[in-house]
N, CA, C and O atoms as CSV, one atom per row, in Angstrom:
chain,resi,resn,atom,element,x,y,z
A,1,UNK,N,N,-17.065,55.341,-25.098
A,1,UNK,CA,C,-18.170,54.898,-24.285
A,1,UNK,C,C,-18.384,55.887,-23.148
A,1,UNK,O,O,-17.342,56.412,-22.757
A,2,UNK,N,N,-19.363,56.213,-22.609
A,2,UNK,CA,C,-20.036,57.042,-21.958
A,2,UNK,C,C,-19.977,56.369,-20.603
A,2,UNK,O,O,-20.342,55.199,-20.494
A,3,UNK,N,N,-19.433,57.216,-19.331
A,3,UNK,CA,C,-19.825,57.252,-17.898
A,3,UNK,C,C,-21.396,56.968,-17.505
A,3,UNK,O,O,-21.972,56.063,-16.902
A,4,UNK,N,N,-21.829,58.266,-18.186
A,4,UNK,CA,C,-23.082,58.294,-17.642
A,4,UNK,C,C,-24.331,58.507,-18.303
A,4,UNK,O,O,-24.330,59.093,-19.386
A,5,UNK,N,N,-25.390,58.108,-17.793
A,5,UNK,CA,C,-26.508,57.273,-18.838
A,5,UNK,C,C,-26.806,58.900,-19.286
A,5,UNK,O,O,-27.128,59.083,-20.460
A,6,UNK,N,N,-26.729,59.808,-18.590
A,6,UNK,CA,C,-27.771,61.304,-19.224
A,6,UNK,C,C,-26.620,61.607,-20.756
A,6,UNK,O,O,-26.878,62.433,-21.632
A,7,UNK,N,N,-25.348,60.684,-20.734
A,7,UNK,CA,C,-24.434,61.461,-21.864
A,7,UNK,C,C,-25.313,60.864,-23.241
A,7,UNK,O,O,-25.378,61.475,-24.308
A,8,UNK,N,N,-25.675,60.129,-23.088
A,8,UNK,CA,C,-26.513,58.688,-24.316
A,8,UNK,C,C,-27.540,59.508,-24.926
A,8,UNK,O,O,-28.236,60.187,-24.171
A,9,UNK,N,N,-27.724,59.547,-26.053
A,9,UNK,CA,C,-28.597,60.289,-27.090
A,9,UNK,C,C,-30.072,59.830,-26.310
A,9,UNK,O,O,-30.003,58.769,-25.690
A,10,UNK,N,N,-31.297,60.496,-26.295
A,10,UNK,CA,C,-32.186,59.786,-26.167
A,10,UNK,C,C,-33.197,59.243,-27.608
A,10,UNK,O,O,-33.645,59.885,-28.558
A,11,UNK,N,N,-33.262,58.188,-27.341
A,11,UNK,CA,C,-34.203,57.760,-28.350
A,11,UNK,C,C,-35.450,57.921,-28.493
A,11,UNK,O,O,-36.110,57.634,-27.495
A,12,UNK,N,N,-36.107,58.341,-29.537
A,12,UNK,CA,C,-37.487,59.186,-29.597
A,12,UNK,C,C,-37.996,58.049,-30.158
A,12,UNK,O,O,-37.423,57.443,-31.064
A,13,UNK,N,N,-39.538,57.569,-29.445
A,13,UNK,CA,C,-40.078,56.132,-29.595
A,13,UNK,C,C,-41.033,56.384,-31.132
A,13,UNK,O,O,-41.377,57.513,-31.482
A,14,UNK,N,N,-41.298,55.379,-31.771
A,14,UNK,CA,C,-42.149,55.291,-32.701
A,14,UNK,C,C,-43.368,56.166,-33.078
A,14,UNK,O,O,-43.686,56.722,-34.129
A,15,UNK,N,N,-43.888,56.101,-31.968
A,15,UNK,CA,C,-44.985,56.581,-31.058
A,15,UNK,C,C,-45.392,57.106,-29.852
A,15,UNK,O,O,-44.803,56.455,-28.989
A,16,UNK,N,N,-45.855,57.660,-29.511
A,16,UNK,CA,C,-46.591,58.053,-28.461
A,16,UNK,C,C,-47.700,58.436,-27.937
A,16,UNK,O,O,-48.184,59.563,-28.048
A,17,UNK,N,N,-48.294,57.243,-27.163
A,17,UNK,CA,C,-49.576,57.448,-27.196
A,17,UNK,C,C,-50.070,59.063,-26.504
A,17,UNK,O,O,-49.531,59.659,-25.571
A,18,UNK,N,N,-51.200,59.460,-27.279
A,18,UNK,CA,C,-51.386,60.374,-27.379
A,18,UNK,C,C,-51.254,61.713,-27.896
A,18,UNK,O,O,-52.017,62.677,-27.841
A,19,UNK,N,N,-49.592,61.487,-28.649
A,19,UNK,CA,C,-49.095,62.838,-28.689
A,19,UNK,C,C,-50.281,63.498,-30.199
A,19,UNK,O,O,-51.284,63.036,-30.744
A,20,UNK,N,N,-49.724,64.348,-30.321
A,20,UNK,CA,C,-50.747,65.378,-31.791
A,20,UNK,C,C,-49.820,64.190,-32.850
A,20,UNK,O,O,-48.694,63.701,-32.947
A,21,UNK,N,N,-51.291,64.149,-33.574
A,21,UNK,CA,C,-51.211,63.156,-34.862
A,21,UNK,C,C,-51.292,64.384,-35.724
A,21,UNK,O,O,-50.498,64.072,-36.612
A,22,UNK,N,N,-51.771,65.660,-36.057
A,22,UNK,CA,C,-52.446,66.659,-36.827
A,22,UNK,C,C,-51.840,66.850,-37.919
A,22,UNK,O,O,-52.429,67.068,-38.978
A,23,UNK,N,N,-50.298,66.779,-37.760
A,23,UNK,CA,C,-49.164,67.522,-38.418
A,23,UNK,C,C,-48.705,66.621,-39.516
A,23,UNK,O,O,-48.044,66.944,-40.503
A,24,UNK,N,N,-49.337,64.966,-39.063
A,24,UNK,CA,C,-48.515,63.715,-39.841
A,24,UNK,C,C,-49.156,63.295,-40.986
A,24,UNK,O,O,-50.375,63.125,-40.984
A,25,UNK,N,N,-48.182,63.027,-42.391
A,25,UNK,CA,C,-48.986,62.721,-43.078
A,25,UNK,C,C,-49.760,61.614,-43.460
A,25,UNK,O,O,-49.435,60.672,-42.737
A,26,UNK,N,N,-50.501,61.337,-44.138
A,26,UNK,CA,C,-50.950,59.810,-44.326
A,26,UNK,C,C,-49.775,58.575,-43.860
A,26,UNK,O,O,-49.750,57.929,-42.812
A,27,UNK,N,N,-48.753,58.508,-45.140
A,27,UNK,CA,C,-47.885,57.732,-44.734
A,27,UNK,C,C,-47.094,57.591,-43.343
A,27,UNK,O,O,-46.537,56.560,-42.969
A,28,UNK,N,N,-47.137,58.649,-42.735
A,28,UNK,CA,C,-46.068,58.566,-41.406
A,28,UNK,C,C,-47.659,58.279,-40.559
A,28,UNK,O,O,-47.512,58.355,-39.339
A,29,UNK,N,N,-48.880,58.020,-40.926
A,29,UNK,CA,C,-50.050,57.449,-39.914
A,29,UNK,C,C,-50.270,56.145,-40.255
A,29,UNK,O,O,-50.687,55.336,-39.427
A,30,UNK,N,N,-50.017,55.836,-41.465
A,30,UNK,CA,C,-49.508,54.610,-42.086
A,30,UNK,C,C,-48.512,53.471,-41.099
A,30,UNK,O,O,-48.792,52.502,-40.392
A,31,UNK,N,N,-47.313,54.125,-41.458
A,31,UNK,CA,C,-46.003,53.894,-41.154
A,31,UNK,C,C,-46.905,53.801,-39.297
A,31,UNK,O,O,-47.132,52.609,-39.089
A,32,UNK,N,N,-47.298,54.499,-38.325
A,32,UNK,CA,C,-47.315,54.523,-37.411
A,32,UNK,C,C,-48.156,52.981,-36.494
A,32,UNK,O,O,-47.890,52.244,-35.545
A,33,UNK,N,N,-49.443,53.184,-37.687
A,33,UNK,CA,C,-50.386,51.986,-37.557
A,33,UNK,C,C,-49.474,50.711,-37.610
A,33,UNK,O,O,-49.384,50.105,-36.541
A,34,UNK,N,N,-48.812,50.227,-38.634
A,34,UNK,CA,C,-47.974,49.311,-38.682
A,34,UNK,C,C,-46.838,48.971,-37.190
A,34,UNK,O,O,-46.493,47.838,-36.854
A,35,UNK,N,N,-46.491,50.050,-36.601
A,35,UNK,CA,C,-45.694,50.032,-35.759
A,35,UNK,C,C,-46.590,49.465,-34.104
A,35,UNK,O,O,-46.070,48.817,-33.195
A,36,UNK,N,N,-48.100,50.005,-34.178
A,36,UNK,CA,C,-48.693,49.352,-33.310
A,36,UNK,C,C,-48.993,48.165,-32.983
A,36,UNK,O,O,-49.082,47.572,-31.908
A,37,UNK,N,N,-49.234,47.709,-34.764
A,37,UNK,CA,C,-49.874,46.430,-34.884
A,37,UNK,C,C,-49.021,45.355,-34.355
A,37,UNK,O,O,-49.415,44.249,-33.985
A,38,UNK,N,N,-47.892,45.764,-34.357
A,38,UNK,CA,C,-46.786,44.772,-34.725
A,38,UNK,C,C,-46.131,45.178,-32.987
A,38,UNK,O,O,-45.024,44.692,-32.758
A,39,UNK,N,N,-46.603,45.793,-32.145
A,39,UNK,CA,C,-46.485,45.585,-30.639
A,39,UNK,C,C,-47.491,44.970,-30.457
A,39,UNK,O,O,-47.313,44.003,-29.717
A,40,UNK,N,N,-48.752,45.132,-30.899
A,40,UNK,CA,C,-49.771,44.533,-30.122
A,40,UNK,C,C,-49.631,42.284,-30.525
A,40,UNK,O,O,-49.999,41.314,-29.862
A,41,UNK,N,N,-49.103,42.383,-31.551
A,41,UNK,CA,C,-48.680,41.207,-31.607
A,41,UNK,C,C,-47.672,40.335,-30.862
A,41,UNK,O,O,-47.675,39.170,-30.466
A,42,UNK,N,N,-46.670,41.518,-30.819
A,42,UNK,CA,C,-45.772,41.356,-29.613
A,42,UNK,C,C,-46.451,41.141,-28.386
A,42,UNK,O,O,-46.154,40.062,-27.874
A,43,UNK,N,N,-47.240,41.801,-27.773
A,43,UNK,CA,C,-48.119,41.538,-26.910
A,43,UNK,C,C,-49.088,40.054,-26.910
A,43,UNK,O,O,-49.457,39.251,-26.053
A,44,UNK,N,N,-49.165,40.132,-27.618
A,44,UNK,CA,C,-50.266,38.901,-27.658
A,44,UNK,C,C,-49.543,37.441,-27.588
A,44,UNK,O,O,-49.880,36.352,-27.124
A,45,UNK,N,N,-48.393,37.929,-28.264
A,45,UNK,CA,C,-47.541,36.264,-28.336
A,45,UNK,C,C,-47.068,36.505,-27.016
A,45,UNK,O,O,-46.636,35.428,-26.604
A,46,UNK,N,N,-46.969,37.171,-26.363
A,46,UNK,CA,C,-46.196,37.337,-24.937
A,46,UNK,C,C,-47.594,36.548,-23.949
A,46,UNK,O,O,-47.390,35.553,-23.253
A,47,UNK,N,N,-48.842,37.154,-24.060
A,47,UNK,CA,C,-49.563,36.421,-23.523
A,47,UNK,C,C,-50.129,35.133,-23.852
A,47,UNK,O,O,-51.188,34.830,-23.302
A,48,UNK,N,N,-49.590,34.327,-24.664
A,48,UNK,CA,C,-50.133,33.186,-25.240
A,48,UNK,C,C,-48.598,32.223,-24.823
A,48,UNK,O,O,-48.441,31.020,-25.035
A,49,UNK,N,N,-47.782,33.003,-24.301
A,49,UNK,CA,C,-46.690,32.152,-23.872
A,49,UNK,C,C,-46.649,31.936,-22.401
A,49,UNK,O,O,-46.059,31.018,-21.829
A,50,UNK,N,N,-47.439,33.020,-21.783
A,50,UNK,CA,C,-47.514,33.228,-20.296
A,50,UNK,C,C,-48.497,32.418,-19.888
A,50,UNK,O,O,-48.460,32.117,-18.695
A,51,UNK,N,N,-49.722,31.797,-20.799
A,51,UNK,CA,C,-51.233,31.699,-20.508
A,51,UNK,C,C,-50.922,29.905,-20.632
A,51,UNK,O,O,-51.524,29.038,-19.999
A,52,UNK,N,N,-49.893,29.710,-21.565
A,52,UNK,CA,C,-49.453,28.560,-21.825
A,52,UNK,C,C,-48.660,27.775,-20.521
A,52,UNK,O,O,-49.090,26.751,-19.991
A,53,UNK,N,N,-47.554,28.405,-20.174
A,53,UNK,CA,C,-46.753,28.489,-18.934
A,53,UNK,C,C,-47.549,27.986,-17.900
A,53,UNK,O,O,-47.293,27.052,-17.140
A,54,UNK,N,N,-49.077,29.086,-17.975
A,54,UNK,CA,C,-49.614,28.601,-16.637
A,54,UNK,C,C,-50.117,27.798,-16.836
A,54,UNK,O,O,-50.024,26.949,-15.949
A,55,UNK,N,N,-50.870,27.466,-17.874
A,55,UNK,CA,C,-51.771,25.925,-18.072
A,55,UNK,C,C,-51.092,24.771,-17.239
A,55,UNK,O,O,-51.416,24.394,-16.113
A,56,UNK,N,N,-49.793,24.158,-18.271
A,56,UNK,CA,C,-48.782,23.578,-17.399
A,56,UNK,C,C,-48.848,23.475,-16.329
A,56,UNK,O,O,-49.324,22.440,-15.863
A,57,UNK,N,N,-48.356,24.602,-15.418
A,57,UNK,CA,C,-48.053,24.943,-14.141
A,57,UNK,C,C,-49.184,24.025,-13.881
A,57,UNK,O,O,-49.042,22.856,-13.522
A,58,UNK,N,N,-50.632,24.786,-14.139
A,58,UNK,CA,C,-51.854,24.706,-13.016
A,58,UNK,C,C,-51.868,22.667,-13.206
A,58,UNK,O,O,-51.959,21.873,-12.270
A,59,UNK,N,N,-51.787,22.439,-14.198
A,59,UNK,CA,C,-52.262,20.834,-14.551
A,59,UNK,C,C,-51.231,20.001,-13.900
A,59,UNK,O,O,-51.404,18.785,-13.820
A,60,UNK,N,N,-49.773,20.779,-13.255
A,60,UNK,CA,C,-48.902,19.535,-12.945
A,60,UNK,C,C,-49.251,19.593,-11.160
A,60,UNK,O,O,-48.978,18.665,-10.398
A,61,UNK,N,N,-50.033,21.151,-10.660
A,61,UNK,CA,C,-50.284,20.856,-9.558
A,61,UNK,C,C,-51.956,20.630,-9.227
A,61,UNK,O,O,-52.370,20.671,-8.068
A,62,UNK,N,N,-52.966,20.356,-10.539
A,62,UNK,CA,C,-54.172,19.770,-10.120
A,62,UNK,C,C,-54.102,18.171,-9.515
A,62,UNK,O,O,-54.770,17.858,-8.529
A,63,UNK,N,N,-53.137,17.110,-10.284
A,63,UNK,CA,C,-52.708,15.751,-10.320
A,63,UNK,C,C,-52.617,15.917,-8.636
A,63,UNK,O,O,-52.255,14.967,-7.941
């Protein structure tokens, strides 16, 4: 186990927005699309849990 965080491999993300797509082939734009979709879902259930949360919230202090 490692002291210190710079000893830790870095992990190269899925994606990156923006970087050059030029080089990739279908499948790895494929493979990439899938990897968005499936944050942006992540995303969305994150806000449908937060949006929920507040409903609650707001209705136990409208009473």
């Amino acid at each position: 186990m490692s002291l210190f965080d710079e000893d830790k491999p870095i992990k190269k993300p899925g994606h990156e927005i923006g970087s050059d797509i030029s080089l990739l082939s279908v499948d790895e734009l494929k493979s990439r699309i899938a990897i968005l979709q499936a944050e942006i879902a992540r995303l969305d259930a994150e806000i449908a849990a937060k949006s929920s949360s507040r409903n609650v919230a707001e209705s136990l202090f409208k009473k």
